[in-house]
N, C-alpha and C positions, 0 to 999 in steps of 0.2 A: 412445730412439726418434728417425727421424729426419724429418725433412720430406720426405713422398712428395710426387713430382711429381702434381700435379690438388688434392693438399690447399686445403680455403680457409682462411681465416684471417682474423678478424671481430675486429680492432679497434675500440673504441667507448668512449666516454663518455656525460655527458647530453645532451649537446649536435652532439659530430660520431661518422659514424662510417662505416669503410670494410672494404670486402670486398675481399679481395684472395684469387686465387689463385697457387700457386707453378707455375710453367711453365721451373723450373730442376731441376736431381738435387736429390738429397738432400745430396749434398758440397758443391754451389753454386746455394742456393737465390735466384728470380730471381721475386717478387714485383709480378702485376700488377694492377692495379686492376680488379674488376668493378665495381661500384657504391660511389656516394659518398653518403652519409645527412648532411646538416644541417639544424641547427632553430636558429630564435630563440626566447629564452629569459631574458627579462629579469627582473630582480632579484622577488622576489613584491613589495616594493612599489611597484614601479611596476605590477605585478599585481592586488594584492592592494586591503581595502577599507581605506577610513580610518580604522576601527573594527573592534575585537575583537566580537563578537556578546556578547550579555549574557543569563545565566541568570537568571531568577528564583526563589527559593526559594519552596517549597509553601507555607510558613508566617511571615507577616512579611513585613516588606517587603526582604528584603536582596538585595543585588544581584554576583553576579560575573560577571568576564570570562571570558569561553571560551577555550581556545586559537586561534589562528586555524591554518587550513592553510595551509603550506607551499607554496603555488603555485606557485614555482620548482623543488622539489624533486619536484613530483607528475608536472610536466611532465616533470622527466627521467628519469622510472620510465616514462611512458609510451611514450618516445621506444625505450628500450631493449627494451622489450615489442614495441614495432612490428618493431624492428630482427629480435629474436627471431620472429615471426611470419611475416617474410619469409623467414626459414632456413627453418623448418619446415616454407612450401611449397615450397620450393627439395629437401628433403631428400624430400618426397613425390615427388616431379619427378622423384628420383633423379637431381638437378645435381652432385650431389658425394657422393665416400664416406667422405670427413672431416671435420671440421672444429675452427681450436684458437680458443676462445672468450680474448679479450685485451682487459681491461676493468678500471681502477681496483675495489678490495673492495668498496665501495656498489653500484655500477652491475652489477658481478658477480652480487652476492644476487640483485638483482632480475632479472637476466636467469638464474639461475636457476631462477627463480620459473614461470617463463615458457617456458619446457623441458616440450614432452611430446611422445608421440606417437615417430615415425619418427628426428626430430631428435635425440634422446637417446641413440639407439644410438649415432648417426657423430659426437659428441662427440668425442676424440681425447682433449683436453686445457683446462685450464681455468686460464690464466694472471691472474694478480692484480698487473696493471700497467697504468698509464697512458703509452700509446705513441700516443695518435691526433695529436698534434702533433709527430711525430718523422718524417724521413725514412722512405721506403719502403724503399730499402737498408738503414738502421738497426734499423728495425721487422724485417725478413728476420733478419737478423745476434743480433738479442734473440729472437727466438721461438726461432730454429733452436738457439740455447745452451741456451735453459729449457726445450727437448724433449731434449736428451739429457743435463740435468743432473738 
């Protein structure tokens, strides 16, 4: 497949993430920026509590630690949710008639997750890479190979 000219192309992580559509052929794909998505996102403990929460048992006195949440990791499932949300009015809008989702494996699931409706048709393609720190030419040059390989 090749990169049709109007295609978008949604690179993201937990943290940043960009929209981009191709406004090149499909032979010389020429990647431009519609929107740029960033969040701050610091470490969960600098997040998080000083303390694990504590269960008590029914019977007795004994005491355990809870797991605590991942507050750094909750925040970047929500980031990509939103990201995903944005499509999906975008694809109701009828903004676009494609699009190739390009997202590290973790960030991918969850933006799976997060897929329904209109959006899910003009899926195209679903790449499992971390490009949002890479050149815009670069980022063109890796999608347009992993669509026709």
């Amino acid at each position: 497949m090749k990169m049709k000219t109007g295609l978008w192309v949604v690179v993201a992580d937990g943290s940043h993430g960009l929209v981009l559509v191709n406004e090149g052929t499909a032979f010389e794909p020429d990647l431009k920026t519609l929107r740029v998505y960033q969040q701050e996102n610091p470490k969960t403990s600098e997040q998080g509590r000083a303390k694990p929460p504590r269960a008590f048992e029914s019977v007795g006195e004994r005491r355990s630690a809870m797991a605590t949440p991942d507050l750094h990791r909750r925040a970047e499932d929500q980031f990509v949710t939103q990201i995903m949300g944005d499509l999906a009015k975008d694809a109701s809008a009828n903004a676009f008639e494609g699009v190739v989702i390009v997202a590290p494996p973790v960030a991918l699931g969850e933006m799976r997750k997060a897929v329904k409706g209109e959006l899910e048709k003009r899926i195209v393609s679903w790449i499992g890479k971390d490009y949002t720190n890479h050149p815009v030419p670069e980022i063109a040059t890796a999608v347009a190979k992993a669509l026709e390989g």
